[in-house]
C-alpha positions in Angstrom: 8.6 9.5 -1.7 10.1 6.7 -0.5 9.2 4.6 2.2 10.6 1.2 4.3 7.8 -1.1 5.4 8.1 -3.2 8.6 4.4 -4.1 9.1 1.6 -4.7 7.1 -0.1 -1.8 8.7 2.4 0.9 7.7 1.5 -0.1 3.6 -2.1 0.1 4.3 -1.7 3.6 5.5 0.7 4.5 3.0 -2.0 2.9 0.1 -4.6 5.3 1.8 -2.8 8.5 2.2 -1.7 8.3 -1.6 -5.0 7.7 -2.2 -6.2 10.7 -0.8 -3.0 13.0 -2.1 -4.7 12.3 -5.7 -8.2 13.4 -4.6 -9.4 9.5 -5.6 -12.5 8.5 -3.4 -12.6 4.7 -2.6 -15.5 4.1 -4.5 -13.6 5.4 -7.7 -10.0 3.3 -7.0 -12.5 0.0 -6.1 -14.0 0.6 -9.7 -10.7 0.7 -11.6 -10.0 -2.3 -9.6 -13.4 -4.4 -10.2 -13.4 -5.1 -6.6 -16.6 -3.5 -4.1 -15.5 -0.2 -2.7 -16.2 -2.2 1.1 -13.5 -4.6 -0.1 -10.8 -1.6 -0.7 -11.8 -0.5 2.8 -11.2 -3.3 4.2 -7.8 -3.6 2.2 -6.7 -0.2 3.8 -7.3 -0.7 7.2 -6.2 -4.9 7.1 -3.4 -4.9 4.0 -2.2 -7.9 5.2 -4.7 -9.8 3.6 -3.2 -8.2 0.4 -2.9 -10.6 -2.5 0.3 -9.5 -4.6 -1.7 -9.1 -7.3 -3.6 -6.9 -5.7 -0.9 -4.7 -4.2 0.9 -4.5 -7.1 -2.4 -3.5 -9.1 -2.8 -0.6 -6.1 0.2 0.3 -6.5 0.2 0.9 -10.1 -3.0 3.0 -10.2 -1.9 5.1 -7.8 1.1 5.5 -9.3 3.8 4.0 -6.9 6.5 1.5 -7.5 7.4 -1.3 -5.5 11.3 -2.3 -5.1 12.9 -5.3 -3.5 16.2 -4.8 -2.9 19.3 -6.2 -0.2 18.8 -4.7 3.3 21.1 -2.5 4.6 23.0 -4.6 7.1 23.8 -1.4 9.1 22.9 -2.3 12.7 21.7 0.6 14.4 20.0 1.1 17.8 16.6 1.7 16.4 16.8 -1.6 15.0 16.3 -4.0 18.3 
């Protein structure tokens, strides 16, 4: 899977729907993560307050990667 973020929102639902592919219930992702599984809630649904640590962390145990890389300068209508 790959996927291009533009809001905060669309990595919280990304976070949560990987999540869920794995069969991992917030309670048990919260645990690996020493953080309250209310916090990880909150996370999902507002991942802009996200510490890089944190997503990072997320990331890992749920086994995605995150890449920085140049932007595609290719102007296209669906991006105004």
């Amino acid at each position: 899977m790959q996927q291009r973020f533009t809001s905060p929102s669309q990595v919280g639902h990304v976070l949560a729907s990987r999540r869920k592919a794995l069969q991992l219930s917030q309670h048990a992702v919260a645990e690996k993560m020493g953080i309250s599984q209310n916090r990880l809630s909150e996370l999902e649904l507002d991942p802009a307050r996200l510490t890089l640590d944190r997503l990072i962390a997320l990331s890992n145990l749920l086994g995605l990667e995150l890449v920085i890389r140049d932007k595609d300068t290719t102007v296209t209508g669906s991006d105004w």
